[in-house]
N, C-alpha and C positions, 0 to 999 in steps of 0.2 A: 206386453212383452218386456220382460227386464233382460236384458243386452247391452256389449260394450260393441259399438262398430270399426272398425279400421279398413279407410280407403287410403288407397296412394295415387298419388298425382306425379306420375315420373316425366315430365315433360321437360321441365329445366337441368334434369341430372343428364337425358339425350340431350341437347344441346352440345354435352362438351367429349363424349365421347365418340368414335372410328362407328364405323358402319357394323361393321362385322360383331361389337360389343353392342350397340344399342339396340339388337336382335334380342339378346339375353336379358335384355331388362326386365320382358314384361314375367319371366318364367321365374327371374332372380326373385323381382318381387311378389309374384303371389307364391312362389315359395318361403320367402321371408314373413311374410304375414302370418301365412297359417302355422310356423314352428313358433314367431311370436305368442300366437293366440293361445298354443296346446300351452307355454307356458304359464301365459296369463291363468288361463282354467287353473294349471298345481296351486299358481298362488287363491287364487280364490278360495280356493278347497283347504289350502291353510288358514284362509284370514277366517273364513265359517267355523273351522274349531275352536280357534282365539275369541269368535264372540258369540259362539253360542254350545251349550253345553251340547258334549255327545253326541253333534245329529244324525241322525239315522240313515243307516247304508241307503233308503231309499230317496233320501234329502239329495246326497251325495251322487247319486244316481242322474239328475237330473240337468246336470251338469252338462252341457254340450259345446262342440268348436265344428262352425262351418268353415270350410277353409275355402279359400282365394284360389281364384283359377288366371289364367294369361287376362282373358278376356272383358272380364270387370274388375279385376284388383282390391276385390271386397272379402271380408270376411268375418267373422265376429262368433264371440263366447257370447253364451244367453245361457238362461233357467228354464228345461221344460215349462208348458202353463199349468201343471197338477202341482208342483210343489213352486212356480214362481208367485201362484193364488195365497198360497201364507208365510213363504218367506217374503214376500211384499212389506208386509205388516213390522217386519224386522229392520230391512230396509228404510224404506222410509217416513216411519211408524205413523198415528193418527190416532183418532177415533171411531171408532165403530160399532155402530148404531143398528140393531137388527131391528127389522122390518115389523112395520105394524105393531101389534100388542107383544113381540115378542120379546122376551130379556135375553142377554149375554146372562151364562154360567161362570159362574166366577170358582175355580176348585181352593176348597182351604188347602191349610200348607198339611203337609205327610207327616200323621201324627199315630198315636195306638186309638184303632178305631176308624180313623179316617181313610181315605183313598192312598193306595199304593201306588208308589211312581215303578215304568218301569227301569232297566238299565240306563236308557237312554233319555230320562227323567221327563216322558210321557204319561199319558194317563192310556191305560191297557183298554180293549176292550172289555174285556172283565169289570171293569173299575168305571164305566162310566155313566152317563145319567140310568139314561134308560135300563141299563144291568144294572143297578143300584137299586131303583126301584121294582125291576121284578123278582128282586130278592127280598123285598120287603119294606124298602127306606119308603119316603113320604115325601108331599111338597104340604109345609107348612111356613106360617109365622110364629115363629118362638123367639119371646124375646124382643119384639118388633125388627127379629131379621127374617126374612121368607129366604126362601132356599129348598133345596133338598135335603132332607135331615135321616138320618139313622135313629131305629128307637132303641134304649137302654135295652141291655141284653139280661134275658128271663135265664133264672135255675130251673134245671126239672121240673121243681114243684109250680113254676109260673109264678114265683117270686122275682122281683128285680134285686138283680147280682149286686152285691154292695161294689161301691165306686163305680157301678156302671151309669151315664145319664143321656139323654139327649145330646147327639152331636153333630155337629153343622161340614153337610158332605160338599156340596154347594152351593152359593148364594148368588140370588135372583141381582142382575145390573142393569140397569136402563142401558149402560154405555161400556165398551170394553177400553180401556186407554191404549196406547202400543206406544214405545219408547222407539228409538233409533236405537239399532244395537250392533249391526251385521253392516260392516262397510265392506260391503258387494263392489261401489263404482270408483270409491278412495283407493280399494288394493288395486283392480284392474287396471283402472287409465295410470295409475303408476307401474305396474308392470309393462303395461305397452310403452310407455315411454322409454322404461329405463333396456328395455332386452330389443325393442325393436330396431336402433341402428347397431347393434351388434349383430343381430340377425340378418340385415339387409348385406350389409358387409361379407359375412360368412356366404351365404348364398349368392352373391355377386360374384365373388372371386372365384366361388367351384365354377360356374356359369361360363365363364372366360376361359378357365381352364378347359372345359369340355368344346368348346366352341369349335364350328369348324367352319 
């Protein structure tokens, strides 16, 4: 589960307040958490455009805020688990090693002939191993690189097209690397820090106002 938590501990702020105020505390504060957290999620949702191209409405999507009740004072922003399983890998990057005799796909870069990215600089269903190969591509070593490969493209007569040749769709990896890229926990815990005593604040004072 990738999440940011926010509990509050209001026990020394009762202390110094009247009767009739530290009734409002516990509502002050799980209201103040949860407007914190909806803001923490904007910021997040901006910090994921600034470090990663384009992500797709359903990236965005996944994006959630439990919010804080009187009674446990808890609440917190987290990633669905369908898209926290590969935004993980952006997060807190690594290596990754598939299973058994299997290799990571490694896609060449977007080129004439190779895989088209789409808007959102994805590889399409269209565009990917399996549809590659039942349109014809191959798994070969050419070159001493193995991969997926596309064959040169035939005229009518089943000649090969001048300038057309073998092209590398792609390449067979023991290991896929992943970089750090997406500061998920650097934007949040700075967002809760810096909005949650104005929030606490804001929601305290309405709190008192209403109080009877």
């Amino acid at each position: 589960m990738i999440q940011i938590k926010v509990k509050a501990d209001t026990k020394r702020v009762k202390k110094w307040l009247k009767k009739i105020h530290k009734k409002q505390i516990p509502f002050a504060t799980a209201q103040a958490i949860t407007k914190t957290l909806v803001i923490a999620k904007k910021d997040l949702l901006r910090q994921l455009d600034k470090d990663i191209h384009q992500p797709t409405p359903f990236t965005r999507r996944g994006f959630r805020v439990d919010g804080a009740n009187k009674q446990t004072l808890t609440g917190r922003v987290f990633i669905l688990p369908i898209q926290a399983r590969y935004l993980a890998w952006s997060i807190f990057g690594g290596v990754k090693t598939p299973r058994g005799s299997s290799f990571a796909l490694r896609p060449m870069k977007p080129g004439p002939g190779r895989i088209k990215l789409n808007r959102f600089g994805n590889i399409p269903p269209s565009q990917r191993p399996r549809a590659q190969l039942a349109r014809g591509a191959f798994s070969a070593t050419i070159n001493g690189v193995a991969g997926i490969w596309s064959a040169p493209k035939k005229t009518k007569t089943g000649k090969t097209r001048k300038g057309s040749r073998f092209q590398l769709l792609f390449a067979y990896e023991k290991t896929a690397v992943y970089r750090k890229r997406y500061r998920f926990f650097e934007r949040g815990q700075n967002s809760i820090r810096v909005n949650w005593p104005r929030e606490f604040e804001k929601s305290f004072r309405s709190a008192i106002r209403t109080a009877r």
